[in-house]
N, C-alpha and C positions, 0 to 999 in steps of 0.2 A: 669515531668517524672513519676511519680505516675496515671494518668489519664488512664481510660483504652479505649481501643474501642471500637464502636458502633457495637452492634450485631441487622441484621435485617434479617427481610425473604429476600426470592431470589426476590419475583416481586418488592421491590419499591428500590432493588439497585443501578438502572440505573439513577433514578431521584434525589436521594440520593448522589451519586457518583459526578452526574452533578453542584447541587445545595445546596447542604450540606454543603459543604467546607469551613470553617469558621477560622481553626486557621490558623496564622500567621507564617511564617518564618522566625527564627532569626539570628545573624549572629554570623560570627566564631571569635574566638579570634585574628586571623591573619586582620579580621579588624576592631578593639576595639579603634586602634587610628584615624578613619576617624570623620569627625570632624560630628556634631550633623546636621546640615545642610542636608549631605548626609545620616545620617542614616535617620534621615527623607525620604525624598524621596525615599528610597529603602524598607523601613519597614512601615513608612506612622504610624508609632507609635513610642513610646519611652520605651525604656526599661534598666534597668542599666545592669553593666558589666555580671552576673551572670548568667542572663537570656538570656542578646544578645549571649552566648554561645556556649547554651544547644540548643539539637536536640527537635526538635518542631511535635510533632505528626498530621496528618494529618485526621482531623475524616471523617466519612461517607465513607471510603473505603472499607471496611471490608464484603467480601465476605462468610461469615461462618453461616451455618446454624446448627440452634438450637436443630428443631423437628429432632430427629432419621427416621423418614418416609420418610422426603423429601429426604433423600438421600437413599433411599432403593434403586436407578435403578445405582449406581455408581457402577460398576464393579469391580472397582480395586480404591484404597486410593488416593485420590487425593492430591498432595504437595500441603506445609503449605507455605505461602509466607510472607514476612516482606520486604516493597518496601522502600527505601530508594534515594531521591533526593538529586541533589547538585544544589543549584539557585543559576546560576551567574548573571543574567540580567535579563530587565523586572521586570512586577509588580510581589507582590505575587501572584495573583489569577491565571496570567501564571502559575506560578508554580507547583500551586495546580491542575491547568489543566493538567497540563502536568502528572503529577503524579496520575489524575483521569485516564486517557488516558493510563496508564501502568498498573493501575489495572486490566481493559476492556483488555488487553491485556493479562494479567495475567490470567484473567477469561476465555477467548477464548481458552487457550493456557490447561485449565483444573487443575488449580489450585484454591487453596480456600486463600483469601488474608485476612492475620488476625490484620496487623497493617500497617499504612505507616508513614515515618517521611521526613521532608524535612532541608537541611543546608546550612544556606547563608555563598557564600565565593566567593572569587572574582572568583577562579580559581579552578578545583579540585586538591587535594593534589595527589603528585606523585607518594607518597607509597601505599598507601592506600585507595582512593578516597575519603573520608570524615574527616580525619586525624586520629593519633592515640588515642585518647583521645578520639575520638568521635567512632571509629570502636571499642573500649572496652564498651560505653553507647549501641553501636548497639548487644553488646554479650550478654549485662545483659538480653536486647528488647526480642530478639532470646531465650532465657534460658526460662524467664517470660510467652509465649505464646507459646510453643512449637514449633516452625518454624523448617521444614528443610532446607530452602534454603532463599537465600537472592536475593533480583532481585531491581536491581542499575540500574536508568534510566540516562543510557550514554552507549558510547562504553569503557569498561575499558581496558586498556593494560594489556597485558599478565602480567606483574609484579603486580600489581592492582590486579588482579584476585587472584595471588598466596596470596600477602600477609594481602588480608581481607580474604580469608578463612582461613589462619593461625589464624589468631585472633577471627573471628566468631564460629567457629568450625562445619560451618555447608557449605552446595555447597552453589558456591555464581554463579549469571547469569546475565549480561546485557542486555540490554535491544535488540542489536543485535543478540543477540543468542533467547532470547527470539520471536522476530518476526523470524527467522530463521527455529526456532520449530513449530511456527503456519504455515508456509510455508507447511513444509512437513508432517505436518497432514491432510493440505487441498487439496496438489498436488493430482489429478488423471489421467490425462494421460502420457504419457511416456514422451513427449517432456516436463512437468510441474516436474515432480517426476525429469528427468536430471536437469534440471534449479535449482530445489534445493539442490539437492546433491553438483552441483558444487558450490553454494554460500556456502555451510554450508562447505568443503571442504575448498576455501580460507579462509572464518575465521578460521579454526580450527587451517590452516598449523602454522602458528608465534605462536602458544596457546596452542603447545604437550609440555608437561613436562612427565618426568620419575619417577620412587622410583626405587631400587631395580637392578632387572635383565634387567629393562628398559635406565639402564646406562651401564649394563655391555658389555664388547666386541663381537662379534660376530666372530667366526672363528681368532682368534688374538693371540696373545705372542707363544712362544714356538720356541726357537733356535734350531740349527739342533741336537743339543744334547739332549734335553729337551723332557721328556714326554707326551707334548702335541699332536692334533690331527693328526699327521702325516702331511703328504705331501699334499699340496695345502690348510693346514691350517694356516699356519705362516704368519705372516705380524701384523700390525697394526689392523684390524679388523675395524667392523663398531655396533656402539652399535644401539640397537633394538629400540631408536627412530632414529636415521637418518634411520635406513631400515625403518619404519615406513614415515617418510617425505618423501623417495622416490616415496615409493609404492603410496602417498598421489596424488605425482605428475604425477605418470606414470597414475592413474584413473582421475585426472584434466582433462590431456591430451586428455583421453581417450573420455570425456564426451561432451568436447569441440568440438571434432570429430561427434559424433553422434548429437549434440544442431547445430552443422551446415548443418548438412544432412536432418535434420528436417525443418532445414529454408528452404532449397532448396523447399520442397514442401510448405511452406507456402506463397514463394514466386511466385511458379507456380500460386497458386490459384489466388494470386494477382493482379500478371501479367492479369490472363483470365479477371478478374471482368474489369479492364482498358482495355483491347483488346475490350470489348464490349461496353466500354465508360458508366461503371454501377457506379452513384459517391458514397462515400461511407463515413460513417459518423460514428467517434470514441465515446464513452462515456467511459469519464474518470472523475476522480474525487478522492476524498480521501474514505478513506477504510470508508464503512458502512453510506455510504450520501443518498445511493440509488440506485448505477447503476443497477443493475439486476431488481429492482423491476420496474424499468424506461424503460426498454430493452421489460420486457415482458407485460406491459402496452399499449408502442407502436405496439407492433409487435405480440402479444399471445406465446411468443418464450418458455414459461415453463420453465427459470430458473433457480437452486434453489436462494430461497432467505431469507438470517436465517438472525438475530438481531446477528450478530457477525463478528467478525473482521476478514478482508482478508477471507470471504467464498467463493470468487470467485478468484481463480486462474489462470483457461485455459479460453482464450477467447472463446467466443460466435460469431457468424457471424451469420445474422438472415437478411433474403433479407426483405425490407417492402416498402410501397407507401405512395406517396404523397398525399395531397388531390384532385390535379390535376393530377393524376395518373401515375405521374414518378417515378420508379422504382429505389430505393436505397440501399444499404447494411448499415445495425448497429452493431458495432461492441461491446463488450461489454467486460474491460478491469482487470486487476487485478489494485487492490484498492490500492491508494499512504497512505501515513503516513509522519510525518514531523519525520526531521533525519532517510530515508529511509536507509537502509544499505548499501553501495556502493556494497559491492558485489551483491545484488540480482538486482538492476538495470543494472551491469553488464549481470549477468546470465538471467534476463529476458530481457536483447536487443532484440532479434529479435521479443518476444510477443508484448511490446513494439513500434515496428517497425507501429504497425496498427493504432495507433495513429500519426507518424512521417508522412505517406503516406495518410492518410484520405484526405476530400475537407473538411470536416468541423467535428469541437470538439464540442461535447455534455460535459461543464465542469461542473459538479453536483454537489453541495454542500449544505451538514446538515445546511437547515435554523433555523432549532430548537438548536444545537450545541453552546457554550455560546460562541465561539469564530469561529466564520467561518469566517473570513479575513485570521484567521491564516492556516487556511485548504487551502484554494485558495492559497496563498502563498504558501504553500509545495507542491500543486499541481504544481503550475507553471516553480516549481524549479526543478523537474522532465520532463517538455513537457523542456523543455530548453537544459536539459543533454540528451535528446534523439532525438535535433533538430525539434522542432515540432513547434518551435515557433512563425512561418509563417503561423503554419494553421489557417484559421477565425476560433473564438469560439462564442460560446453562453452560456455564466453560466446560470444554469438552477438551482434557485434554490428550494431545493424539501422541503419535509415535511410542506408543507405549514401550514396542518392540526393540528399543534402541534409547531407551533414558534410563537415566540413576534412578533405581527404587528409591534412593531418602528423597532426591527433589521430589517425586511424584508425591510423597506422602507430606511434603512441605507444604505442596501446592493445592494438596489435596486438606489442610489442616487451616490455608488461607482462605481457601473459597469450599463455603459451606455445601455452596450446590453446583458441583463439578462432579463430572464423572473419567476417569479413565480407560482409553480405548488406542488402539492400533489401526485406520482404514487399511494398511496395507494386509495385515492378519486377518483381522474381522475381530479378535479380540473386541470384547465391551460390547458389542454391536446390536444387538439382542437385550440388552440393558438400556443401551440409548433409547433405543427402536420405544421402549415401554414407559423412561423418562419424556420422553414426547409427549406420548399420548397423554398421559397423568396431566401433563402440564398446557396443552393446549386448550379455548375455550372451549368449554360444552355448551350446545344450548341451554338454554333457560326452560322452556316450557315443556310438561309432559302432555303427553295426549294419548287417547285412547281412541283406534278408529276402525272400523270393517270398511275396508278399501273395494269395490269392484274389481274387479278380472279385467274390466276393459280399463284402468286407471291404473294400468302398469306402471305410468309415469311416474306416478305419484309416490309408489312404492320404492322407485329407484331413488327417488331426490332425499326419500326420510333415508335410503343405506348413503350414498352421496353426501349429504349434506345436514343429518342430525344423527342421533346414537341411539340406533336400535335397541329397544331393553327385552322385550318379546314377540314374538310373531307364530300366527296359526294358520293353516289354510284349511276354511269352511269352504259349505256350501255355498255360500252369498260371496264371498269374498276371502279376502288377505285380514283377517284381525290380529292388528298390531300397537303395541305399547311403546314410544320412542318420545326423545326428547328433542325438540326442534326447534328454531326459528321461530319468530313472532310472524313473519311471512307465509313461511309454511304452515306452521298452524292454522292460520285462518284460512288457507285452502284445504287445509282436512277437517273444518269446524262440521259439515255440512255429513259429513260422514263417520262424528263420534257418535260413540258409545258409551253408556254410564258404568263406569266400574261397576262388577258385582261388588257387593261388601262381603 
């Protein structure tokens, strides 16, 4: 408890964060009677009663800069943070992942993170989240490094909330609200900015508490003798948080309304791309693996692409080609996270949606990342809750330029049909480019046609929109052999030609 944290500059945090991560997580008093066997296996060390306790700080976290210069472009004070975990399961080095992973978050989100601790316990405690004994070691934590807030990697209940900020004395945020926040600092268009209001909206509603005049009645007591507001103010009243949880729901409502009028046109477009029979192809993956830098690799689509978490919010739709010159749509998605928040997978259903409707997932994942199985897994537990599960994928896994060879061949020996590639290099890219193609539908139907000169159109919808297999230009026309659409065909029915034999 005496130990302090690691103060480094800003550039070698990321790698620090990753690979630093060295203490241990101990456990709580609630399990001091499991026999030596299991503490073994769960702590993979021995420790007596005193130690298996105590809150176990977590080094290499520590987002806090030294020089006064480097923060001269900071506008306004950036909150002090003290991250605090509870490890039920799994090794420690989960753990410690998982608590690297909410600093990154922390850091996204424009806080400076000045300490992290972790606490083994079977379950989190009801009152509290880490219990009370230990929410007084997190006050002292808090006092010692000037923190004003505390950020708890879980979802805590409304009660949990209230009663470690009683004790901490400072705001306390989980980790829900925390990706909640980085939401709607990222949102920019109007259908993204509704999608977050309305997630941040259902967490809030079960989360209103009052002090004050926020209990007191609204329009209420006063008998007809009584000197209260007169007439049409007597009754029971409604105190100023239910008017508040109303108004909460009347703007729910409200928003849900406009997030569905919005789909209507997202669905239109969708509609068109499949009316032309254009197959189209999602990239999804965990937040900050790559998708965007992989979107505009493929395609020159311009965009943006920052070293931070959830930067990509509103989809991208970016028409691109084959190497064999059929014509696709990339779609390019908002970034998963494991223990995504129910609500914003709610509220982003229909963005969502362009993954559930694709022919084929581009699934992308941080080769460099000390744990990308667990990333793929949160991904997939996402394509699942938004029925996608049917679509073929291809894990693509990126950052070649910067991972361990054995992971890559690990990951490469888990997933049969994965390929490895670099967006930043271009490495793989040219491989991808031909995995695509391989893998996307073909039409169904062949046809054989002498097209007119004046039926250019027609000519362009067969390169467009089915797979050219030969082509001649005579005297009469364009005679060409391609495979097409059930649509198309019957508009070139009128101008086949019988194979020679």
């Amino acid at each position: 408890m005496t130990s302090t944290f690691d103060s480094r500059n800003h550039s070698d945090k990321s790698a620090s964060r990753l690979y630093g991560l060295r203490a241990g997580a101990l456990m709580d008093e609630d399990l001091a009677a499991i026999d030596e066997d299991l503490d073994q296996h769960f702590d993979g060390e021995q420790y007596d009663r005193t130690e298996r306790a105590a809150l176990r700080r977590v080094a290499g976290l520590s987002t806090e800069l030294q020089d006064v210069t480097e923060v001269e472009y900071r506008q306004l004070r950036l909150e002090r943070v003290v991250l605090v975990g509870v490890w039920t399961d799994g090794t420690a080095d989960e753990a410690e992942n998982s608590l690297a992973e909410l600093a990154a978050l922390a850091e996204t989100a424009g806080s400076v993170v000045l300490d992290g601790v972790i606490q083994r316990r079977d379950k989190p405690d009801a009152a509290t989240y880490i219990g009370s004994g230990k929410a007084q070691e997190l006050r002292d934590i808090v006092a010692a490094t000037g923190a004003d807030t505390v950020v708890c990697d879980g979802e805590l209940t409304p009660g949990q909330l209230i009663h470690l900020e009683d004790v901490v004395k400072v705001k306390v945020v989980d980790r829900t609200a925390l990706i909640l926040d980085i939401f709607a600092q990222h949102a920019k268009s109007r259908e993204g900015k509704a999608q977050v209001s309305l997630a941040q909206m259902q967490y809030m509603l079960p989360r209103l508490r009052g002090w004050g005049q926020s209990l007191s009645r609204q329009m209420g007591g006063g008998g007809s003798g009584s000197a209260g507001g007169g007439m049409a103010t007597r009754g029971p009243g409604e105190t100023k948080i239910e008017t508040d949880r109303r108004r909460i729901r009347e703007k729910m409502a409200k928003l849900r309304k406009e997030i569905a009028e919005m789909k209507k046109g997202r669905d239109t477009k969708r509609q068109e791309r499949k009316r032309h029979q254009v197959p189209s192809v999602a990239i999804a993956g965990y937040t900050n693996a790559g998708k965007s830098s992989l979107l505009n690799r493929l395609t020159g689509a311009g965009v943006l692409v920052e070293n931070a978490l959830f930067a990509t919010l509103d989809p991208t739709v970016r028409r691109a080609q084959t190497p064999s010159g059929r014509i696709y749509t990339l779609a390019d998605t908002v970034g998963f996270v494991r223990h995504l928040p129910h609500h914003l997978v709610e509220a982003f259903r229909s963005t969502m949606e362009e993954v559930a409707d694709a022919d084929l997932i581009l699934h992308v994942v941080d080769g460099s990342h000390p744990e990308p199985e667990t990333q793929l897994a949160a991904v997939r537990e996402v394509i699942v809750s938004v029925e996608a599960q049917d679509v073929p994928e291809i894990v693509v896994i990126n950052k070649a330029d910067a991972a361990d060879p054995l992971v890559l061949q690990r990951l490469l020996r888990r997933e049969p049909h994965a390929i490895v590639v670099s967006a930043r290099t271009g490495q793989g890219m040219a491989e991808l480019l031909q995995l695509i193609d391989d893998e996307l539908p073909r039409p169904a139907i062949e046809v054989q046609a002498l097209v007119p000169y004046t039926r250019g159109d027609l000519v362009s919808r067969v390169h467009a929109e089915g797979e050219l297999l030969d082509t001649e230009h005579t005297g009469d026309g364009t005679l060409l052999r391609a495979k097409v659409s059930a649509e198309l065909a019957a508009e070139l029915e009128r101008f086949a030609v019988v194979a020679q034999g």
